[in-house]
N, C-alpha and C positions, 0 to 999 in steps of 0.2 A: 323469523326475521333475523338476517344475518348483523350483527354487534359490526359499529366500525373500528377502524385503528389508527391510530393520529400516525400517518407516517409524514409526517411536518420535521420531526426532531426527536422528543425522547424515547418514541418506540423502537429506535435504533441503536440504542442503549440496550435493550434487551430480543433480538427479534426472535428469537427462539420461545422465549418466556411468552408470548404474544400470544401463540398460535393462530399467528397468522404469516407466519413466515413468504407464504406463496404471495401473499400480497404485496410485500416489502419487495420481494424478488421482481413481481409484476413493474411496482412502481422504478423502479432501476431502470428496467427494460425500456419505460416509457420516456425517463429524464434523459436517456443516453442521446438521441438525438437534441434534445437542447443544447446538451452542454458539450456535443461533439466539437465546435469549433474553438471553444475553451480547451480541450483536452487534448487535440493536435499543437496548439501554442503550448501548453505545461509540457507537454510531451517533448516539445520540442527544445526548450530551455533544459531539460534533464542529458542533453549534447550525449545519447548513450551511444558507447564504441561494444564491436564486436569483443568478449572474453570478460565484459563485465556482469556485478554482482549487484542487480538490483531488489530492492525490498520495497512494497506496497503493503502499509498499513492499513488495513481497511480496504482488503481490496473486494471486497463482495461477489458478484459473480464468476470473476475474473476475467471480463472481457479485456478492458486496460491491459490487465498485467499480460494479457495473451499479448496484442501492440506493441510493448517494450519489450517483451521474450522475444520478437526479429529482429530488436534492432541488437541483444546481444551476442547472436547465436554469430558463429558457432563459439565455443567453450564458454559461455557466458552460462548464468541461468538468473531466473526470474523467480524471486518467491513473494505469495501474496501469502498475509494475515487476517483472518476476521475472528471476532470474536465470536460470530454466529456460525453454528455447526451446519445451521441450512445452508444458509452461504456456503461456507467449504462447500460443503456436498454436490453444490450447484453447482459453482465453478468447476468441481472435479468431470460431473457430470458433463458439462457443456465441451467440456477441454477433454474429454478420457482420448485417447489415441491419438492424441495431437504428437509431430514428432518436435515441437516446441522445447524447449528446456524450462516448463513448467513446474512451479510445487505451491498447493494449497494445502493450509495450517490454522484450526483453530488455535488463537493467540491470544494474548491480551497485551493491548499498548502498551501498558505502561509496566511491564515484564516483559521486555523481549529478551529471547534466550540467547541471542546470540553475539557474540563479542566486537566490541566495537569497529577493527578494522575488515571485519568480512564482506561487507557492502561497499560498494563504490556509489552507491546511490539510493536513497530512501525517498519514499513520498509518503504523503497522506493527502487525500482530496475529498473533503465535503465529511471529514471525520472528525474532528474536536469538536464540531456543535453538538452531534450525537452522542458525547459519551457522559456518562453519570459522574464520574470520578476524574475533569478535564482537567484539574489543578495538576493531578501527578503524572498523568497519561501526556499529558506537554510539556512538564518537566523530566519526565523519560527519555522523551523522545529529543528536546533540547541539548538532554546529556549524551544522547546517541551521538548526535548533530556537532555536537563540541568537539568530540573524540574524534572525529571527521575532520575537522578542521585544521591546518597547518599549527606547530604550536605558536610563532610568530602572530598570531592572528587572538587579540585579548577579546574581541567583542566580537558575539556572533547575531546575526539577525536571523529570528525564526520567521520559514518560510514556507514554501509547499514542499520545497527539495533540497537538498543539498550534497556536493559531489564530494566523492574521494575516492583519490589516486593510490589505490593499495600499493603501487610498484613504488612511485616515488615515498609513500610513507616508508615504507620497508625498505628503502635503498637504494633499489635498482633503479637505474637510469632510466627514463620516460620517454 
């Protein structure tokens, strides 16, 4: 008799640990049409232009982050996060020979490696409820999010996304 696996919330915390990774993958595959008319609206509030640098925390199989890799190409590129190595795997799988400006990366939220103005755009969707450790993994990502933000700007609201303008950070005219 096959053992179930609460894929509700904390088995995505760990989906690798599971061994049941194919089923976490499964359930994705199944929610993506629920939440596709959610996902055209967030998608659509993230206003991405062609040459930007977006990041998706928690991007699982990577179908998403494949969606926002058209809207930055050409020179743009798209990188997804999971902290699940099937994930990666999967996404790489589903996406191998896409000419996309795709990159999939075991990660962990609340370490991300890379310096705050290389993104013009971060998200996470349907991932703080999932993780064991949400206090620091939202305050990561918060401080990503700040460093994003204009410094005129004292108060930032956490959100699903938030933008930034590398050129006009940097100087250059917009």
């Amino acid at each position: 008799m096959k053992q179930s696996v609460d894929l509700s919330g904390t088995g995505f915390c760990d989906v690798d640990g599971t061994g049941y990774a194919a089923d976490f993958i499964t359930y994705l595959d199944q929610a993506a049409d629920h939440f596709k008319p959610l996902k055209i609206f967030t998608h659509s509030l993230l206003r991405l232009r062609p040459g930007e640098r977006v990041l998706d925390v928690g991007c699982g199989c990577g179908d998403d982050l494949r969606g926002l890799a058209i809207l930055v190409t050409p020179n743009g590129c798209a990188v997804g996060i999971d902290n699940s190595q099937s994930m990666v795997d999967e996404a790489r799988r589903r996406h191998a020979g896409c000419e996309l400006p795709l990159q999939f990366e075991r990660g962990d939220a609340g370490h991300l490696r890379w310096k705050a103005d290389y993104f013009d755009v971060c998200r996470a969707d349907r991932v703080f409820q999932h993780l064991a450790g949400t206090i620091p993994c939202v305050q990561a990502f918060v401080e990503l999010l700040a460093k994003f933000a204009p410094p005129e700007n004292a108060r930032h609201e956490l959100g699903s996304s938030h933008r930034h303008d590398r050129k006009r950070r940097r100087g250059a005219k917009a």
